[in-house]
C-alpha positions in Angstrom: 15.3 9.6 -22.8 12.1 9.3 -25.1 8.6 7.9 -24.0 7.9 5.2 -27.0 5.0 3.3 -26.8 4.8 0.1 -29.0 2.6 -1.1 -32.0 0.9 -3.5 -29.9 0.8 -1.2 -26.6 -0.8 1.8 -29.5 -3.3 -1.0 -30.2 -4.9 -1.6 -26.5 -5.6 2.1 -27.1 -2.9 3.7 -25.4 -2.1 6.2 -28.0 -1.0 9.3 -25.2 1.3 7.9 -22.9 3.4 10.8 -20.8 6.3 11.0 -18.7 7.9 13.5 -16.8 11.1 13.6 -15.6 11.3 15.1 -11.7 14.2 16.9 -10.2 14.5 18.7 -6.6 17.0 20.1 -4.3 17.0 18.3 -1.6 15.7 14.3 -1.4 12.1 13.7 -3.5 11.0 11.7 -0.6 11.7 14.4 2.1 8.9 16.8 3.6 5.9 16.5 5.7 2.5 14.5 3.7 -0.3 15.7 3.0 -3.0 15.9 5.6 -6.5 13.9 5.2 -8.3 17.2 4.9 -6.1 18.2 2.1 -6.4 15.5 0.3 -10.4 15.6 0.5 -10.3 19.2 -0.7 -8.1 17.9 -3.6 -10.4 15.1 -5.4 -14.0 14.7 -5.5 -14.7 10.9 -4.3 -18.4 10.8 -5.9 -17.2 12.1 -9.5 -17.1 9.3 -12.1 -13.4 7.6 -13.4 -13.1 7.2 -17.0 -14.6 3.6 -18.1 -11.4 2.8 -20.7 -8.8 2.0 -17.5 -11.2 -1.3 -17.3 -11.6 -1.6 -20.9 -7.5 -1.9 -21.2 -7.6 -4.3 -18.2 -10.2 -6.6 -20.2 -8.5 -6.5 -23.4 -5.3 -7.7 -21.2 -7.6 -10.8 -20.5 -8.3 -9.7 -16.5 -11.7 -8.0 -16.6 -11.8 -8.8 -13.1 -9.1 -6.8 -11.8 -10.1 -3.6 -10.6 -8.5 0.1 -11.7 -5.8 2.1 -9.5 -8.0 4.7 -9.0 -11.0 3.1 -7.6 -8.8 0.6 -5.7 -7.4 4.2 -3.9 -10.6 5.3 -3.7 -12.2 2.0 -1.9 -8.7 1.9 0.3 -9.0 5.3 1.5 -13.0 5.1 2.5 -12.4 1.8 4.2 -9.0 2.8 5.8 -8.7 6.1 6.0 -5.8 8.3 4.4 -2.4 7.4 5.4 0.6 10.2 4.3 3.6 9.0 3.1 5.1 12.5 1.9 4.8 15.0 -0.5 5.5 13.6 -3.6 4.0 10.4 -3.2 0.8 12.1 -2.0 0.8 14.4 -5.1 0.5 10.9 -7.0 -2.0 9.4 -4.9 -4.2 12.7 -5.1 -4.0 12.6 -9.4 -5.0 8.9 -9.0 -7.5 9.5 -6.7 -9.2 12.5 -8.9 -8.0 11.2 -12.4 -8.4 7.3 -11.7 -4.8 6.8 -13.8 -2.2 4.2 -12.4 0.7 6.3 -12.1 4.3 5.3 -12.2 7.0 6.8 -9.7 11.0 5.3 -10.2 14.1 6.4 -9.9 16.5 6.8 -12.5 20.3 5.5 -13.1 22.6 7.3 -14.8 22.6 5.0 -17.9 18.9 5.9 -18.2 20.5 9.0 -20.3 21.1 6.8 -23.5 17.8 4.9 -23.5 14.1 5.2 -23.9 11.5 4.7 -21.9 9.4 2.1 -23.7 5.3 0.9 -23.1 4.8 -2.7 -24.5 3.1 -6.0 -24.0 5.3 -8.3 -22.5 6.8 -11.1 -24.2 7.1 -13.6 -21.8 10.8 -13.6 -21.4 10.7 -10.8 -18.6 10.9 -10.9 -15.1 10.7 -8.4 -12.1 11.4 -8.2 -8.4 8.3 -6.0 -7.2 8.4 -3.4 -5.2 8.6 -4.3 -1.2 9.7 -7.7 -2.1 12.9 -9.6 -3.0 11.7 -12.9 -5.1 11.9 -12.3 -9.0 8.8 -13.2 -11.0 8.4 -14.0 -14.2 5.8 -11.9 -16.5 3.0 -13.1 -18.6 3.7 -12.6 -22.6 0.7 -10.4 -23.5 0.7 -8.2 -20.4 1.4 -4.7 -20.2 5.0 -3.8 -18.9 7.1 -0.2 -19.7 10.8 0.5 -18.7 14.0 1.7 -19.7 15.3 -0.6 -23.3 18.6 -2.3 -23.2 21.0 -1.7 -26.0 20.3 -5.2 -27.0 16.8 -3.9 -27.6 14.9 -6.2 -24.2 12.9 -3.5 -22.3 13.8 -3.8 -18.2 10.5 -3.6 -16.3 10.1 -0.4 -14.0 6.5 -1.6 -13.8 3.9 -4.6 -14.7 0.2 -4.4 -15.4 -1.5 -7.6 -15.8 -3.0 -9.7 -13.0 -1.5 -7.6 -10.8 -0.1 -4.1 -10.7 3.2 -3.7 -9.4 6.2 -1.9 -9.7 10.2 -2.9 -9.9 11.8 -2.9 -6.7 14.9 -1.6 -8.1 13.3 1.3 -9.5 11.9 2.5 -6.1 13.2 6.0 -5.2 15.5 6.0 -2.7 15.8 8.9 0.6 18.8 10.2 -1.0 17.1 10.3 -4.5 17.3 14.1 -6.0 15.7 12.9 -9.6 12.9 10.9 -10.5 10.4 10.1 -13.1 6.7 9.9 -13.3 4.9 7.9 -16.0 1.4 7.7 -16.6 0.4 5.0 -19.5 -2.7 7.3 -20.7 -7.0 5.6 -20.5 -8.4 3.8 -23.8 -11.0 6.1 -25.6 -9.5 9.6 -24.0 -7.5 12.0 -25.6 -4.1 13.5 -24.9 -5.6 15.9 -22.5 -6.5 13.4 -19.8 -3.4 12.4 -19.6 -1.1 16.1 -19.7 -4.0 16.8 -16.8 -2.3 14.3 -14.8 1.2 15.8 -14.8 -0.4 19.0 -14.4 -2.4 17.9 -11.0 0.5 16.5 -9.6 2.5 19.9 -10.4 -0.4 21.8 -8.7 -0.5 19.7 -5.4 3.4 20.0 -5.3 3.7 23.6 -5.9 2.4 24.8 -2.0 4.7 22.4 -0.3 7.4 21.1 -2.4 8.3 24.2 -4.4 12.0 23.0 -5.4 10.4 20.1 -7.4 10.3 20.6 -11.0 8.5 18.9 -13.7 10.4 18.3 -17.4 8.0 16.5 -19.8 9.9 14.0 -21.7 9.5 13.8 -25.6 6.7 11.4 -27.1 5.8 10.0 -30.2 1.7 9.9 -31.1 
């Protein structure tokens, strides 16, 4: 599997998409979370989030729709942090410091023989998000990656348009050994930003989930 990233996904600005393929031991989901305290040693909630996640959200027509990262960062002040393991915390803790909406899915085996592709949708695609079972359709123009079909359509493991959601097939399961972690990249920053992301979720996983390991996949620029 190769992260691609389309001519009209390159032209939004999104020239360093990443992803990283995850593999443990035991379950990805298993393991105690992180506490509150650790995750306010782990971010600073004053420091300022990259202006280009709202810039891609306005050049998707939704100027209005607020970022990942400060929608965590708004949750967690109003409500308090709330653990849902390890690996999932790791994620939360690079949005929360990075401001990046980052992907978590399983794999399938057939995942082997395709690529992961980021492109704007094309109106014939649909998903069932995550926590839910109805299928909706998605908006041609909006920004969706996945795994492409041998017949070249790309199936959704996430959709970022009006909304930002994830497939509900592609959650990871409790008896999922293997995952894989995506992170689209920010308008107007460079490769770094995004490599920092995989890295930050490395570093919060290494003290408490040291079984888990991180294999970039291959990317074109």
């Amino acid at each position: 599997m190769k992260c691609l990233v389309s001519p009209e996904a390159r032209a939004l600005g999104l020239h360093h998409s990443r992803a990283w393929r995850l593999t443990a031991a035991t379950p990805l989901l298993g393991g105690d979370g992180l506490t509150a305290e650790q995750v306010a040693a782990a971010y600073d909630a004053d420091s300022p989030l990259p202006e280009g996640y709202r810039k891609l959200l306005a050049e998707l027509g939704y100027p209005d729709v607020v970022p990942a990262g400060e929608r965590l960062r708004t949750v967690l002040g109003t409500r308090g942090w709330r653990a849902h393991g390890p690996v999932v915390d790791a994620v939360s803790v690079a949005t929360l410091r990075h401001g990046a909406g980052i992907g978590l899915h399983r794999l399938l085996p057939a995942d082997a023989e395709r690529d992961l592709v980021v492109a704007r949708a094309t109106g014939a695609e649909r998903i069932v998000p995550a926590f839910s079972t109805r299928s909706r359709p998605i908006p041609a123009g909006d920004l969706i990656y996945g795994a492409r079909e041998p017949e070249g359509n790309v199936e959704p493991f996430a959709w970022l348009g009006h909304r930002d959601c994830d497939s509900a097939e592609r959650q990871l399961s409790e008896a999922d050994h293997e995952g894989l972690l995506v992170v689209l990249g920010c308008p107007d920053e460079g490769t770094d930003h995004t490599e920092v992301i995989g890295a930050t979720v490395a570093e919060i996983l290494r003290p408490v989930r040291a079984d888990i390991t991180l294999t970039p996949l291959s990317h074109t620029e």
